[in-house]
N, C-alpha and C positions, 0 to 999 in steps of 0.2 A: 504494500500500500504506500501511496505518496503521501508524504506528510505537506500539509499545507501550511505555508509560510504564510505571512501577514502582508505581506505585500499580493502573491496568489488571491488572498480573502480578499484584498482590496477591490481588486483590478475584479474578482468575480460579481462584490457587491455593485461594483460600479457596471455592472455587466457589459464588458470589453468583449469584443468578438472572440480576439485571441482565448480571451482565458474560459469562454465558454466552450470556445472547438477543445481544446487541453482537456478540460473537468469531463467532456465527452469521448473523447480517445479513450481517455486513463480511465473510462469505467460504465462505458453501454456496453461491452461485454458481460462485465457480470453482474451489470443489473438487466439485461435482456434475461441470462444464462439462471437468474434466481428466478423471474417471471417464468421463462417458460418450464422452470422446473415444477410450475405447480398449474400450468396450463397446456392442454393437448393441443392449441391453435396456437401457430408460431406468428399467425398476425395479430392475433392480437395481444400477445408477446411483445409482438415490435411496436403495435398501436401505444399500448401501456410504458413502455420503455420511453418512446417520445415526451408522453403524459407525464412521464417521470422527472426529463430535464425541463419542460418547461413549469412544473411547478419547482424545482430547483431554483432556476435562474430567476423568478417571481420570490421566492423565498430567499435568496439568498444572504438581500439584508438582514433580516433577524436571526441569523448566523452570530455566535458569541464569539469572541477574538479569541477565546481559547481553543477553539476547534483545532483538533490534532489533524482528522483524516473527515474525506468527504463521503470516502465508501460507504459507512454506516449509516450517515443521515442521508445519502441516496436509496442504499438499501431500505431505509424506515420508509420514506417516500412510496416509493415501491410497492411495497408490502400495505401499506397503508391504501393505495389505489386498486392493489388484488383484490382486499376486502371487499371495496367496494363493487368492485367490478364481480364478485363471486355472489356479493347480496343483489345486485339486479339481475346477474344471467339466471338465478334461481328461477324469476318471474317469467322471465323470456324463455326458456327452455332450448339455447341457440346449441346446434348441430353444424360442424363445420368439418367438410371434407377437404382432407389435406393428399399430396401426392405422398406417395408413400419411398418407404428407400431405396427400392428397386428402379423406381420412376426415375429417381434423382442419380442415381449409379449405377449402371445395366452392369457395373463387373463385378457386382456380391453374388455372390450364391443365395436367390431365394429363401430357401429352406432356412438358413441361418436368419435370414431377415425378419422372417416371420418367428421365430424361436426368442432372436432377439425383442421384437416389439411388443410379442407375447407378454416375456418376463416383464418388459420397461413397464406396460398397461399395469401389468398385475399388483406390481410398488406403486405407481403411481395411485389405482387405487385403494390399496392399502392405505398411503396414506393422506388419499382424503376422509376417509375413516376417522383418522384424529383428529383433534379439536385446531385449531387456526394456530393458533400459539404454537403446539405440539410440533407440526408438520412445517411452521420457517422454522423452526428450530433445527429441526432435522436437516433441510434443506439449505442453510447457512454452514451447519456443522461441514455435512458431509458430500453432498453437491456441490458446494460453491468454496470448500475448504477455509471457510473463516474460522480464526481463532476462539476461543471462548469469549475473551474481551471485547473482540469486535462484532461477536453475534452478541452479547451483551448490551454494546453500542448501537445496533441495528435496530435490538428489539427492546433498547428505554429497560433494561432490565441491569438485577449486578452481575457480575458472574459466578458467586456463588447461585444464585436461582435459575438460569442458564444450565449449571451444571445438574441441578436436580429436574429441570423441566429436560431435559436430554436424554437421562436415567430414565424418567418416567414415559415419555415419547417413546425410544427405544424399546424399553420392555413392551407395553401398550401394541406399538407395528410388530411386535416378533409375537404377539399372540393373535394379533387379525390375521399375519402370514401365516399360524399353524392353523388358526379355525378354518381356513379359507382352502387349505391342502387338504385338512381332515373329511370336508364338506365335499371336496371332490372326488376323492378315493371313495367317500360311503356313495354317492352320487354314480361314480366310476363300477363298486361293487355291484350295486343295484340293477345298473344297467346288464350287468353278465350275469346273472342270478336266475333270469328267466328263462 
C-alpha cells in the first residue's frame, strides 16, 4: 500500500487531475477485484468501482490529515455502495448473462472451466450465506490479501474484532460448505437408491 503524504492529500482534496489518475492506478484494481469478489456481474463491478472514485474524489475533503493509506477508506466506500446496491437488487431481482471463460479463451480445456466455475459458484454462494460483515471480512482477508489492520481500517472496526469476526466467519462458511456436501451426497444417495 502507498502511504499518503500531505502534500498527495493536498493536491487530492484540491482534486488535481494528476492526483486523481494516481489514487486511481494505485487502487481500481483492488477495489474492482473486492466488488466483484462479492458480485457475479463484472459490470456492475466496474459500474460500482466508478461509483467508488467519484464519491472518493466528492469526499475527499473530509479526509483527516492523519490519513496513513487511501486503500481502506476506498475499500469502506466500496463496500458501503455493495450494500447498497445488494438492498435494491433484492427488489429488482436482476439476472445478468455474462460470456463465460471458454468465450473469452478458446485455449482452456472446457471441462476444467466448468469444474472451475462450478467450485468459484459454490464459495461464492457459501458465502453469501453469511451475514455482510462476515463475508468483507472474508473477502478483504483472503481474496484481496489485506492485513488485519487494514481490513480493520476498511471495515471502521479494531483489529482485535476483525480477528474474532474472521474466526467466526471462517468457522460459520466451513459449516455451510459441509451442510451443502452433506445435502448433496444424501440428494446424490437418493437418487441411486431407486
Amino acid at each position: 500500500m502507498t502511504a499518503v503524504t500531505p502534500v498527495r492529500l493536498a493536491a487530492l482534496r484540491a482534486r488535481a487531475p494528476d492526483a486523481i489518475a494516481d489514487i486511481y492506478r494505485s487502487h481500481r484494481e483492488s477495489v474492482y477485484n473486492f466488488l466483484r469478489s462479492h458480485l457475479r456481474d463484472h459490470t456492475t463491478a466496474e459500474d460500482l468501482t466508478s461509483e467508488t472514485f467519484l464519491r472518493a474524489i466528492r469526499g475527499a475533503r473530509q479526509l483527516r490529515d492523519g490519513t496513513d493509506y487511501l486503500g481502506p477508506w476506498l475499500i469502506r466506500i466500496a463496500r458501503n455502495l455493495l450494500f447498497d446496491h445488494v438492498k435494491s437488487a433484492r427488489s429488482r431481482f436482476e439476472t445478468v448473462s455474462e460470456p463465460t471463460d471458454v468465450d473469452v479463451r478458446p485455449d482452456l480445456d472446457p471441462v476444467q472451466v466448468t469444474i472451475h466455475k462450478t467450485e468459484r459458484e459454490s464459495l461464492l454462494a457459501a458465502l453469501d450465506e453469511l451475514n455482510p460483515d462476515q463475508c468483507s471480512c472474508l473477502a478483504l482477508r483472503f481474496l484481496h490479501d489485506h492485513t488485519v489492520s487494514e481490513t480493520a481500517a476498511a471495515m471502521d472496526r479494531t483489529s482485535a474484532a476483525v480477528r474474532s469476526l474472521q474466526y467466526r466467519a471462517s468457522r460459520n462458511l466451513a459449516e455451510i460448505i459441509a451442510a451443502r456436501r452433506n445435502e448433496q451426497c444424501a440428494h446424490a444417495n437418493g437418487r441411486y437408491d431407486r
